[in-house]
Z-matrix of the N, CA and C atoms (Angstrom, degrees):
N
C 1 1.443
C 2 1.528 1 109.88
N 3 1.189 2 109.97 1 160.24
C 4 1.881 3 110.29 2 -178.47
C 5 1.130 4 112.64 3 -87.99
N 6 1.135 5 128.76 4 -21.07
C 7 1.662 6 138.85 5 172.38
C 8 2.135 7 90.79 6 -55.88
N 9 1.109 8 110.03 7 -68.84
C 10 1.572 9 131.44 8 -162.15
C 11 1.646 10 102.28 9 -55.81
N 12 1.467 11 105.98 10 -30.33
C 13 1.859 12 108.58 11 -168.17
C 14 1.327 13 92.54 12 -111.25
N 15 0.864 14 137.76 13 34.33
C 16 2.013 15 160.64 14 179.56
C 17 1.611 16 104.11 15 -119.11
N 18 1.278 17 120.17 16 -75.25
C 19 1.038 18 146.83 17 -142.06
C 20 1.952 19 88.31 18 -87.92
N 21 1.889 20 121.05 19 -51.83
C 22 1.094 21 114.33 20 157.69
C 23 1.736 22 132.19 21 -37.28
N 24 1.035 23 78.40 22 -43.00
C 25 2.142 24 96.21 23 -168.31
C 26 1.860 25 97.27 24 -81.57
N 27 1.103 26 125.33 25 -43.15
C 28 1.538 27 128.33 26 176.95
C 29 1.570 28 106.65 27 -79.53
N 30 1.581 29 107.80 28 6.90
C 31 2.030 30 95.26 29 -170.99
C 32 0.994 31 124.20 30 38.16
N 33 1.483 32 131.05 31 40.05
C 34 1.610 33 124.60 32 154.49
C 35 1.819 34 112.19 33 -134.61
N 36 1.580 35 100.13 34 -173.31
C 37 1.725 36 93.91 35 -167.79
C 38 1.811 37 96.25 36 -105.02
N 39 1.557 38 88.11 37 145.24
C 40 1.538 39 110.32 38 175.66
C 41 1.282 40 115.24 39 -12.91
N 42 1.779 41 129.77 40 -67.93
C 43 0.717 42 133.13 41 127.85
C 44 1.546 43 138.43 42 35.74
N 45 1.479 44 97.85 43 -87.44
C 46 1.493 45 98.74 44 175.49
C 47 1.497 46 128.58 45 -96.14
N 48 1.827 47 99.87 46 19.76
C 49 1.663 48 109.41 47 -176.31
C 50 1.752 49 102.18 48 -75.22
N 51 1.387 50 126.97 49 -176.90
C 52 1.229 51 117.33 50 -158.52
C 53 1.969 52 92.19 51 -119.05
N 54 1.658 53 117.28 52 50.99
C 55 1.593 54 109.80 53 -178.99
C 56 1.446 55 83.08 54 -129.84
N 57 1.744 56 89.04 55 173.26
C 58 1.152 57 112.86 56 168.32
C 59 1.884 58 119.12 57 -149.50
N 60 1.052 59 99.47 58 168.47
C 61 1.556 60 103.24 59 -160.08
C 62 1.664 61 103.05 60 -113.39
N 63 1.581 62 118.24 61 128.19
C 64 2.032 63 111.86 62 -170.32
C 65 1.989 64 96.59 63 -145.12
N 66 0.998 65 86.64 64 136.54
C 67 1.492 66 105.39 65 -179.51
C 68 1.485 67 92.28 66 -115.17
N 69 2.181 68 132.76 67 93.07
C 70 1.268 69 88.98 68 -174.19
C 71 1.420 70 110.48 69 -95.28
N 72 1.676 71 124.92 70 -2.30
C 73 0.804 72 139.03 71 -163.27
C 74 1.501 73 116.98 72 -113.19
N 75 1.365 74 130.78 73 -18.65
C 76 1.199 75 119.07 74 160.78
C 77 1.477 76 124.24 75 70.05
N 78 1.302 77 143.63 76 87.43
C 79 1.526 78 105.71 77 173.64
C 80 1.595 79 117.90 78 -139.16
N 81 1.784 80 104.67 79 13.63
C 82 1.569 81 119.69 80 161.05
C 83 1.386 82 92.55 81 -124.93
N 84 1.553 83 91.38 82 159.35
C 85 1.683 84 101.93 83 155.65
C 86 1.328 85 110.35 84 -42.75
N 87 1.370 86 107.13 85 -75.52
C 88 1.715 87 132.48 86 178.37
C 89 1.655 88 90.95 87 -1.36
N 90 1.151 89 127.13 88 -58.44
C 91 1.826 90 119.93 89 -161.82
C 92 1.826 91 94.15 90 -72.17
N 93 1.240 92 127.00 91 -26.91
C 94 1.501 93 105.51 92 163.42
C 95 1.215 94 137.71 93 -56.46
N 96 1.762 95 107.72 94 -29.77
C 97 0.853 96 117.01 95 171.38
C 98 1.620 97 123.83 96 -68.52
N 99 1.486 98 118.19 97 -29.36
C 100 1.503 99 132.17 98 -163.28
C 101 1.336 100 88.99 99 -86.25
N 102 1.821 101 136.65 100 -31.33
C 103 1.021 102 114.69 101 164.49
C 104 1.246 103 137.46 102 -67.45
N 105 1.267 104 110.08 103 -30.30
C 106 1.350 105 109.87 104 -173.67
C 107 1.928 106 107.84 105 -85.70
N 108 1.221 107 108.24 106 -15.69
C 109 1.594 108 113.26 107 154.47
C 110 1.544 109 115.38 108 -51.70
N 111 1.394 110 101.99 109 -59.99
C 112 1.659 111 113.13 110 -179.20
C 113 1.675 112 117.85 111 -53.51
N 114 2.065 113 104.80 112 -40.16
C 115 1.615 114 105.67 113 160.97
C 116 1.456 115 127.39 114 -42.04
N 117 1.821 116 110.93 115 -49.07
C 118 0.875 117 150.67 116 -163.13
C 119 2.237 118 99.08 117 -52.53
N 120 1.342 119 77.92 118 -88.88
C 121 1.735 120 87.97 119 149.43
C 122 1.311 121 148.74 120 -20.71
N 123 1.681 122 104.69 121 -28.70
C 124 1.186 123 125.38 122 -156.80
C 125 1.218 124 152.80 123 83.15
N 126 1.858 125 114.32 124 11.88
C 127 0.647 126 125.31 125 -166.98
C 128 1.609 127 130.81 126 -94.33
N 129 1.712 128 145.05 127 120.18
C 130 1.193 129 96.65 128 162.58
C 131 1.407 130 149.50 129 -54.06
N 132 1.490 131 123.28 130 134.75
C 133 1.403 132 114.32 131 -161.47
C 134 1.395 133 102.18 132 -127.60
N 135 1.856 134 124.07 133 107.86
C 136 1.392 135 98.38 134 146.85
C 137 0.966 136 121.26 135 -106.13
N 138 1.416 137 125.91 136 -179.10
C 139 1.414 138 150.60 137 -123.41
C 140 1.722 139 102.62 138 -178.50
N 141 0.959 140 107.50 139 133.64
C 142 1.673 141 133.77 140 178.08
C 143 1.334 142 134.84 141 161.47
N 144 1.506 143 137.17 142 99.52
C 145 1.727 144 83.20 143 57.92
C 146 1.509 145 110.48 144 -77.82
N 147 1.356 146 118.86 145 156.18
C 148 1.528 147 124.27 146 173.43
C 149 1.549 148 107.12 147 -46.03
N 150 1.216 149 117.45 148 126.37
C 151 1.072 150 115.90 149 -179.51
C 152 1.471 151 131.45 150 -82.93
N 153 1.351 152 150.27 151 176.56
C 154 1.417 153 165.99 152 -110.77
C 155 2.080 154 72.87 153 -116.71
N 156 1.009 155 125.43 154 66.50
C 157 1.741 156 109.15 155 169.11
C 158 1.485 157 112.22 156 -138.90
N 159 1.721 158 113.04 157 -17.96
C 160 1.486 159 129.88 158 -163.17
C 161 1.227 160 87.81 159 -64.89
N 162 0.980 161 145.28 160 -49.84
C 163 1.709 162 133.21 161 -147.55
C 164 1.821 163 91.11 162 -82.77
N 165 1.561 164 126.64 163 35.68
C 166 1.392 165 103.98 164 -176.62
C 167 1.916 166 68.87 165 -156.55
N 168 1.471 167 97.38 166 100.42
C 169 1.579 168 103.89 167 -179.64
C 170 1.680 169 112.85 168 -58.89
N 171 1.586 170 98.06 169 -47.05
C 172 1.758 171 119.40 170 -169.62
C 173 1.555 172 90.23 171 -61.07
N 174 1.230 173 132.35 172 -46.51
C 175 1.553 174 137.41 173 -162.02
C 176 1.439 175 101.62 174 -74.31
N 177 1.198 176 136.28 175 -56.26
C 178 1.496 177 133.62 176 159.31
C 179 1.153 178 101.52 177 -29.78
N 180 1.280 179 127.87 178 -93.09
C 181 1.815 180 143.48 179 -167.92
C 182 1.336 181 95.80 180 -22.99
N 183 0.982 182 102.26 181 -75.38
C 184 2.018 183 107.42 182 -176.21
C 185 1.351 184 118.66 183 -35.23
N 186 1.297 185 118.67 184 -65.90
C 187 1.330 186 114.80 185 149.98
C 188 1.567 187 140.31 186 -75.77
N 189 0.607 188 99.79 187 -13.13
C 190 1.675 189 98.61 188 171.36
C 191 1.721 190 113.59 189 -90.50
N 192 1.430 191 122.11 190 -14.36
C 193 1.615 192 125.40 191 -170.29
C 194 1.542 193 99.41 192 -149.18
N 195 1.337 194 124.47 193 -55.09
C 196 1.724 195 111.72 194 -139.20
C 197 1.860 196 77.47 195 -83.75
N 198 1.748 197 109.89 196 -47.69
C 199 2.093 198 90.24 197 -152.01
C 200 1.360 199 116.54 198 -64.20
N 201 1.794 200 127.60 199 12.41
C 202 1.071 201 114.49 200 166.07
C 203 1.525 202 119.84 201 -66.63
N 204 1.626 203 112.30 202 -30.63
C 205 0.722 204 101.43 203 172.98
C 206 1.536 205 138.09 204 -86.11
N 207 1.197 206 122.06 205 20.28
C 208 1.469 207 145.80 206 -164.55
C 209 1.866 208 97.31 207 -108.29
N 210 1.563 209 107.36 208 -76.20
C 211 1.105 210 120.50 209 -175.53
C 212 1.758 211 121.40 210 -98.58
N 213 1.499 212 106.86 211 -14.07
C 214 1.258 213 104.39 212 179.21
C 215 1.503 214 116.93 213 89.34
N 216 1.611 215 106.27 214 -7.47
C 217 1.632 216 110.66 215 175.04
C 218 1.265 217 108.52 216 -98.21
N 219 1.269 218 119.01 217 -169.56
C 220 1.862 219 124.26 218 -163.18
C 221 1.572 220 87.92 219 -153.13
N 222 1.155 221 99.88 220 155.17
C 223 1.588 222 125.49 221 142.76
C 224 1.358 223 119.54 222 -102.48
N 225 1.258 224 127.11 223 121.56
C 226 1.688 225 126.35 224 178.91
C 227 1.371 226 86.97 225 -124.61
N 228 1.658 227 112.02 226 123.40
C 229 1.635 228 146.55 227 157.72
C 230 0.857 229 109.99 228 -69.61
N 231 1.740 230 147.18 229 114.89
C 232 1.458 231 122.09 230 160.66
C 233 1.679 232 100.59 231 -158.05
N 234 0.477 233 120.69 232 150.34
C 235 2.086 234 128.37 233 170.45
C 236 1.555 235 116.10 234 -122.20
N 237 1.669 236 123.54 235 -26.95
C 238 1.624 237 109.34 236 146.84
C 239 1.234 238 132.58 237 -63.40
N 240 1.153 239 119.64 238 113.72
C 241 1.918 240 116.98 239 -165.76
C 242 1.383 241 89.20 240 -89.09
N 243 1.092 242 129.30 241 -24.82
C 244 1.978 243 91.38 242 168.09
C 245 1.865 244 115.01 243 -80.64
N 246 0.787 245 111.28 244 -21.05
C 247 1.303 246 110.40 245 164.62
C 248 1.683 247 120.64 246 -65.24
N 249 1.562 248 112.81 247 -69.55
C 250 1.165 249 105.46 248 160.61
C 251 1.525 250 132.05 249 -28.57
N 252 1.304 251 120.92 250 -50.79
C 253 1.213 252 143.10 251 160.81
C 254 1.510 253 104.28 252 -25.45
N 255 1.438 254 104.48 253 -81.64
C 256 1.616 255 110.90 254 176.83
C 257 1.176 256 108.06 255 -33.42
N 258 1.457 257 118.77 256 -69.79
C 259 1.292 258 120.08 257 -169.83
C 260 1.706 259 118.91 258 -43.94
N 261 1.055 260 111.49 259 -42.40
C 262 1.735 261 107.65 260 -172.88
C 263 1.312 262 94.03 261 -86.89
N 264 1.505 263 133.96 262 -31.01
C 265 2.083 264 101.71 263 170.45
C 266 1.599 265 108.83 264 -89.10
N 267 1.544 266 112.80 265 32.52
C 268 1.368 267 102.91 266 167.93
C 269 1.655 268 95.89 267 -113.85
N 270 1.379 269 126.53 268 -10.67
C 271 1.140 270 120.36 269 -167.01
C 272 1.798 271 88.84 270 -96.18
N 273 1.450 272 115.08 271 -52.19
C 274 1.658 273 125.20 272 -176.07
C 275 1.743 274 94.88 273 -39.62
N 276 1.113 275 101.45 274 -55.94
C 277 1.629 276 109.78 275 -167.01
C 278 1.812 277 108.87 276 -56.01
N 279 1.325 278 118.98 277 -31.25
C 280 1.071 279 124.75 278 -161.99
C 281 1.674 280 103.37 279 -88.19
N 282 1.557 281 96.34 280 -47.51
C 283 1.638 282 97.12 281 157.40
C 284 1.445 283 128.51 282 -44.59
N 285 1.002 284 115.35 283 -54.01
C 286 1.641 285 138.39 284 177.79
C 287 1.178 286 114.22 285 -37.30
N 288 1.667 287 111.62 286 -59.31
C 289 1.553 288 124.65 287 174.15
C 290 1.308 289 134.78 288 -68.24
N 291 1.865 290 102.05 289 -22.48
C 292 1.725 291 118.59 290 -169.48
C 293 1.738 292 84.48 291 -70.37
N 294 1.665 293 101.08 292 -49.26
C 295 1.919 294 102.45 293 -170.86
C 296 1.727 295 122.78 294 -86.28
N 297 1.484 296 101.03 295 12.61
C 298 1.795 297 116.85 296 166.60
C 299 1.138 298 112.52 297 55.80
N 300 1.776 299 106.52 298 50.06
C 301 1.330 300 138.92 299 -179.26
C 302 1.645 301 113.70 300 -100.21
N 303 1.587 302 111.59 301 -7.81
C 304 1.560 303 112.85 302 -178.89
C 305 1.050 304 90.30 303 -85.67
């Protein structure tokens, strides 16, 4: 993957590269699944509409807070795309700076 031969050539993990991964439109399950692959990976991933997972509180948590710390990826929930928006160049941005990219 190019994320993986990026992250090789810069010597660091997926993780701490400065992208992120957005499904904003959704229109199989199947793309829940590619997100939570992309978490998996390390990626931030949002996703919306929020998908069929809220009714599983522990399953949110996991992805939305604890698997960063496992894999280093996120789940970000959101259905305002200017908000969402913010959110991934506040996370890009945060990447950017950890690797002294501002």
């Amino acid at each position: 993957m190019l994320v993986t031969a990026l992250a090789d050539h810069l010597n660091v993990d997926v993780p701490d590269l400065p992208i992120a991964v957005t499904a904003p439109e959704w229109m199989e399950q199947k793309a829940t699944i590619d997100g939570v692959f992309a978490v998996a990976y390390g990626a931030y991933t949002h996703l919306s509409p929020v998908p069929f997972i809220t009714g599983a509180p522990e399953l949110v948590d996991l992805l939305t807070n604890k698997v960063e710390g496992v894999t280093g990826g996120k789940v970000a929930l959101g259905d305002d795309p200017v908000q969402v928006a913010k959110d991934i160049e506040a996370h890009i941005n945060s990447k950017r700076k950890a690797m002294g990219l501002s």
